[in-house]
C-alpha positions in Angstrom: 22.9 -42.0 -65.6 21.7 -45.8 -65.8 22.6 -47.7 -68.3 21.7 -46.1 -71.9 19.7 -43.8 -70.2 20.6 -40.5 -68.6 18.5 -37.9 -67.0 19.9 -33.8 -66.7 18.2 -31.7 -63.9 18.3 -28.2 -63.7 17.4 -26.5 -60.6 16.2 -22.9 -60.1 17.9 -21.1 -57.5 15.1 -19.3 -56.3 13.1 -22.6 -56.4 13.2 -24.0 -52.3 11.3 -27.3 -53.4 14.6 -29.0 -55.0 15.4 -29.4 -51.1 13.3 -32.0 -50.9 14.2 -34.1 -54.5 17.3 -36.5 -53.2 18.9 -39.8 -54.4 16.1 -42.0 -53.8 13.3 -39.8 -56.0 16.1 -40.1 -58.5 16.5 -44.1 -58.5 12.7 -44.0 -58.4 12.1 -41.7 -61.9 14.7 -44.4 -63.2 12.3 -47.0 -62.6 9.6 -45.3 -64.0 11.3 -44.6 -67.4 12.9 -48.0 -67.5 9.2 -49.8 -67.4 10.1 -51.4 -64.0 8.3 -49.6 -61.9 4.3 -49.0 -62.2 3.3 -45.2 -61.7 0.7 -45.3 -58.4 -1.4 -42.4 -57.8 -0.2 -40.0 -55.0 -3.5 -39.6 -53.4 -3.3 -41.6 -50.2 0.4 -40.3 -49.9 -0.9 -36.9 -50.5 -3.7 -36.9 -48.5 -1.8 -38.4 -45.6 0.6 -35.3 -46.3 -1.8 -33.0 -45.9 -3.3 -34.5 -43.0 0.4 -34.3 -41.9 1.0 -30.3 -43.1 -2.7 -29.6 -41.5 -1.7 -31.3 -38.0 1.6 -28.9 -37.9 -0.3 -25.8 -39.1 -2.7 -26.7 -35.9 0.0 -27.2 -33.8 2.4 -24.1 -34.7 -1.3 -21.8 -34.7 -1.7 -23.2 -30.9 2.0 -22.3 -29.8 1.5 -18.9 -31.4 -1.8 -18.3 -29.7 0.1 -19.9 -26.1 3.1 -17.2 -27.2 0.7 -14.5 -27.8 -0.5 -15.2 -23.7 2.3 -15.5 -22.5 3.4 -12.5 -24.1 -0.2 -10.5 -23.4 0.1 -11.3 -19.3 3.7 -10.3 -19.7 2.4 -6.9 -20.9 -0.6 -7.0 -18.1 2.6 -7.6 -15.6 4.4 -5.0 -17.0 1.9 -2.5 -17.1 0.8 -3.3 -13.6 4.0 -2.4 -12.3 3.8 0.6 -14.2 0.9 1.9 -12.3 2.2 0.9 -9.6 4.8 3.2 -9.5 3.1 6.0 -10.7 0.5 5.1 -8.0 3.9 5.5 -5.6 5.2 8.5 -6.8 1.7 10.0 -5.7 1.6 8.7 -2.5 5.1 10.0 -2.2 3.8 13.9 -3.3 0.4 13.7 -1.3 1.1 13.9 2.5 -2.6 12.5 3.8 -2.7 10.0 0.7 -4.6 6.8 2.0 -4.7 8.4 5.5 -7.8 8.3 8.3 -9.6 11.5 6.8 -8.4 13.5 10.0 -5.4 14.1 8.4 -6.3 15.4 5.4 -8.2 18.0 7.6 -5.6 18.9 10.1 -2.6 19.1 7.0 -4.7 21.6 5.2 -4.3 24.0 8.2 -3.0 26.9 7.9 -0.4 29.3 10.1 -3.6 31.6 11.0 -4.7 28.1 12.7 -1.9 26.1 13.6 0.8 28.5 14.1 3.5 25.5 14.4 6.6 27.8 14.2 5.4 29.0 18.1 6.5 25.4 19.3 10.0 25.5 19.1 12.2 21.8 19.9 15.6 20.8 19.1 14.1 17.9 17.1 16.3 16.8 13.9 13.4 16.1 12.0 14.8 13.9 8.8 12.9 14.0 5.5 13.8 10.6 4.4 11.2 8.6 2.7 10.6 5.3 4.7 8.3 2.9 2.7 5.8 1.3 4.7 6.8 2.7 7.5 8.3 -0.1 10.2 5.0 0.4 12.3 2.6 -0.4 10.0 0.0 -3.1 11.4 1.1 -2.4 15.1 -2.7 -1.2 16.4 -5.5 -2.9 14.7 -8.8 -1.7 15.1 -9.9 -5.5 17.3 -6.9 -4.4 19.3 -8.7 -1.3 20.2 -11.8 -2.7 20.7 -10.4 -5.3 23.3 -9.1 -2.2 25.2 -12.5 -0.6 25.5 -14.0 -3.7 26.7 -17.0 -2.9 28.3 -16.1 0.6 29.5 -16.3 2.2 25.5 -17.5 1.4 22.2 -15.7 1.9 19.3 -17.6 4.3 16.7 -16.6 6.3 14.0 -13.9 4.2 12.8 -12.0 4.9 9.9 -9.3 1.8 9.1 -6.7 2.4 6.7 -3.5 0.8 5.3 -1.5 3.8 6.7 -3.2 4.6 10.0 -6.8 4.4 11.9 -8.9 7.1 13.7 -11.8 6.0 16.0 -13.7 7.5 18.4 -14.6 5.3 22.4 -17.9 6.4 23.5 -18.0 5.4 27.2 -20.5 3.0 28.4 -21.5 1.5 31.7 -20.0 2.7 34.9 -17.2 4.7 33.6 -20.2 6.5 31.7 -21.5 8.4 34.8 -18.1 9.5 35.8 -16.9 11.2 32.8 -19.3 14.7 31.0 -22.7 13.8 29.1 -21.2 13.3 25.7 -17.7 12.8 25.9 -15.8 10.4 24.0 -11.9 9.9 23.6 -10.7 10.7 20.1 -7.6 8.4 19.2 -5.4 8.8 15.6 -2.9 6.9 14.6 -0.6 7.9 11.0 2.1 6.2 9.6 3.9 8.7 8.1 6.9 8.4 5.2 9.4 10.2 6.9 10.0 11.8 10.5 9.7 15.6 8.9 6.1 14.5 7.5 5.0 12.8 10.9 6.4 16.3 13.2 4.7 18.1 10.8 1.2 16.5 11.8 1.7 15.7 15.1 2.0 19.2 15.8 -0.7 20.9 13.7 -2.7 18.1 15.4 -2.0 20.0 18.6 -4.3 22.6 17.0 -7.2 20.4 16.4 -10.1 21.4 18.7 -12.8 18.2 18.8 -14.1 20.4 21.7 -15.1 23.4 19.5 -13.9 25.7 21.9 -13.1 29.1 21.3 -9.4 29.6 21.6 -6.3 31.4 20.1 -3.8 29.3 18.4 -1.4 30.9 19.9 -2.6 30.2 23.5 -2.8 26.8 22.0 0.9 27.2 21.4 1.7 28.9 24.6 0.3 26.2 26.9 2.3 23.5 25.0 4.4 21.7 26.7 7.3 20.2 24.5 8.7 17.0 25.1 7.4 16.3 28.8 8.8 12.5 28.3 5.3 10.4 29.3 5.2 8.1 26.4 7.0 7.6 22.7 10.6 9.0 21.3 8.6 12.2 21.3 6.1 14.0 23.1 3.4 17.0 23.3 2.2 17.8 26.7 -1.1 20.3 27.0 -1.7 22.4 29.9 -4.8 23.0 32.5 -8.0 23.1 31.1 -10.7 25.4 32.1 -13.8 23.6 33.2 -17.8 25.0 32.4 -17.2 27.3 35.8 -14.0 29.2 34.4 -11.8 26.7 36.9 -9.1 24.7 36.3 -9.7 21.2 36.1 -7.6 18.9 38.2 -5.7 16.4 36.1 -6.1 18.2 32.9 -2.9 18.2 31.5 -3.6 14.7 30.9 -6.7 14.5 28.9 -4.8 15.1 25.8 -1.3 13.2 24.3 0.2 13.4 21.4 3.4 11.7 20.6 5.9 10.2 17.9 7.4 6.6 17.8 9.6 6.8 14.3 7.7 7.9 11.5 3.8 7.1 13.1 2.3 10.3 14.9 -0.2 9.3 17.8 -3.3 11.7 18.9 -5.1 10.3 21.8 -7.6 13.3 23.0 -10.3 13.5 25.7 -13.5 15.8 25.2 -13.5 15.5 28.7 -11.0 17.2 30.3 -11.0 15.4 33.5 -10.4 12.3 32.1 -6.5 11.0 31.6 -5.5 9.3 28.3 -1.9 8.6 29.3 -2.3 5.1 29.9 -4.4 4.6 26.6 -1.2 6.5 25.0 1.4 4.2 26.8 -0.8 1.0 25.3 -0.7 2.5 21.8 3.2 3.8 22.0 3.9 -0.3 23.4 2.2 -2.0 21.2 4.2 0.0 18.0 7.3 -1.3 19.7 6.3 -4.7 19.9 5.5 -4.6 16.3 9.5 -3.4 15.7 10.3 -6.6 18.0 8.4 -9.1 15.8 9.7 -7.9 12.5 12.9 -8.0 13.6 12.8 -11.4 15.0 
């Protein structure tokens, strides 16, 4: 009320725009009624309003669209890690998963051709899940190749996160001494868990590059468990006949195979004259030093 004159307002509960009405759009509809004010058009008001109401409705469309990506990689994220694990879980169920191809081959034997339960050891072999194994990275396939120098090449590689198999052809001198198409066969696994990497290293005692024809369980009997040469663990072979039905001096040498931890080593000779055990000493040292540098 001003003056003679009085004004009643009554406000809709539901209505939300009586928010906005206050004390000064009151003393300004006084003005109006009382002929002291002059009624202006609400056009540049308005239109600067809108202009106003458009720049928010931009602005809020923007933050949802910056919500909605944030919220879209978040999914991406999520559901990566999802696969992820599930991609785990099968590397956990398949023994040779992401392994040189070797392994898949020598895994699938069976007791008819790698009668394992012949080569008895007092090994605890624990089934413990180790993942990556600690050796991981230790033997690369340059570090091979500096090895070989110019006595082998390095063919038939196959270079994986969880282990390498390659194949030294010899070359120059060393060439004449060893048989006309030899090569040294070398595998390296990482395995998950010390029951896994037993497991292979001795089915891989049954693995003939030679394609000779022999009993598995000659194979078995001419094992030698543990001889102590190289690693935590060890498979020694015995003599090996030569093309005349002789022994070959030095035999029991041209094949090693041997744990450190969870990684299963093969390093084989198709010549049977030719000793790997320094080859297999290099290998086991350089899987230690790789312990030493992650632990330093």
């Amino acid at each position: 009320m001003q003056g003679n004159l009085g004004l009643v307002f009554y406000w809709n509960e539901n209505d939300e725009s009586r928010k906005k009405f206050d004390e000064k759009d009151a003393r300004e509809l006084f003005r109006l009624l009382r002929g002291e004010g002059e009624f202006k058009s609400p056009g540049d008001r308005l239109q600067v309003a809108l202009t106003k109401r458009n720049q928010r409705l931009k602005k809020l469309a923007i933050e949802l669209e910056e919500k909605r990506k944030v919220q879209r990689k978040e999914k991406e994220e999520k559901d990566k890690k999802e696969h992820e694990a599930k991609e785990l879980e099968k590397w956990k169920k398949d023994p040779c998963y992401q392994m040189p191809p070797l392994c898949e081959e020598v895994m699938a034997y069976d007791s008819s051709r790698a009668p394992v339960e012949l080569l008895k050891h007092d090994e605890v072999m624990n089934g413990e899940l180790v993942i990556p194994n600690a050796h991981e990275g230790g033997i690369t396939l340059d570090m091979v190749k500096k090895w070989g120098g110019r006595s082998f090449r390095v063919e038939g590689v196959g270079h994986l996160r969880n282990g390498m198999h390659a194949v030294l052809t010899p070359s120059g001198s060393i060439a004449k001494t060893m048989e006309q198409g030899a090569c040294v066969e070398i595998l390296v696994a990482h395995a998950r868990s010390r029951k896994e990497a037993m497991e292979l290293l001795l089915k891989l005692r049954f693995y003939d590059p030679r394609n000779t024809e022999r009993d598995p369980k000659d194979v078995a009997a001419s094992t030698v468990i543990k001889p102590g040469k190289v690693g935590d663990f060890d498979l020694g072979c015995g003599p090996v006949l030569g093309p005349d039905g002789a022994l070959v001096k030095g035999s029991e040498q041209s094949a090693v195979y041997f744990l450190r931890g969870n990684t299963a080593v093969m390093v084989l000779s198709i010549d049977p004259g030719y000793s790997v055990l320094g080859m297999a000493r290099k290998l086991d040292a350089a899987l230690l030093s790789c312990i030493g540098a992650s632990a330093s």
